[in-house]
N, C-alpha and C positions, 0 to 999 in steps of 0.2 A: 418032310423034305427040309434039310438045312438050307441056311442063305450062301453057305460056300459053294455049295453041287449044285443047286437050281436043278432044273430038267433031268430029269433022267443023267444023272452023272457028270452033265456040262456044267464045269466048276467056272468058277468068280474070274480065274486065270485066263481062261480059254474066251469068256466074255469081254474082258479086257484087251487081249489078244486083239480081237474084232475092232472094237471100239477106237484103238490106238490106229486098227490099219482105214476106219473112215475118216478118221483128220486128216488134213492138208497140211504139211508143214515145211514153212519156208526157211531159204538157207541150209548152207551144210553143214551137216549134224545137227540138225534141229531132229529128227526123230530117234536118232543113235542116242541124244541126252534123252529124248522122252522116256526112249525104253529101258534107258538104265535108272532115272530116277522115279518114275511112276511105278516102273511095276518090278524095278529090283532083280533086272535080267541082264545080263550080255546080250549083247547084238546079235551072237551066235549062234543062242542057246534062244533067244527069241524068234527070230527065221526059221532051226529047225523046227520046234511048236508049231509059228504058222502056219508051214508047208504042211508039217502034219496034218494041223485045221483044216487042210482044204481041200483034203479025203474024207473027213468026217461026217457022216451025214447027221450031228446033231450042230456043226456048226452049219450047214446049209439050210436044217430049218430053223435055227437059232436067226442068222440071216444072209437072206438067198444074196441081194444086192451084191456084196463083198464079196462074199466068198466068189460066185461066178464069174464077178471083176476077176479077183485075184488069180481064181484057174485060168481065166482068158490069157494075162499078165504072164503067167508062169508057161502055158503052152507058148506062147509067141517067141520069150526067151527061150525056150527046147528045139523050137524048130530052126531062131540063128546060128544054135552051136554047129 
């Protein structure tokens, strides 16, 4: 097992993913910069990923905390539209 895939296929990207969404970050665009300087992504193109993350069940047992925050977050916004 490489240190880039970790787990069963859950790569370095998808763990940083996680990590980037359990920080608190104050101010606007404090995490828009995170995510373009830490992990070398658009804002765009790092949302889609996430969202994808949060069908994933290696990111659910990678870690449950966030991820089910996050499905919570994303149903509440589905049901204002």
């Amino acid at each position: 097992m490489d240190e880039d895939t970790g787990e069963q296929g859950f790569g370095r990207r998808e763990r940083d993913i996680l990590a980037l969404e359990r920080r608190g970050f104050s101010g606007p665009g404090a995490k828009e910069r995170a995510i373009r300087e830490e992990l070398d992504l658009a804002p765009v193109r790092y949302y889609q990923l996430l969202n994808a993350l949060l069908d994933d069940a290696r990111a659910l047992a990678h870690d449950p905390v966030t991820v089910n925050r996050l499905r919570r977050v994303r149903e509440t916004r589905r049901l204002e539209r």
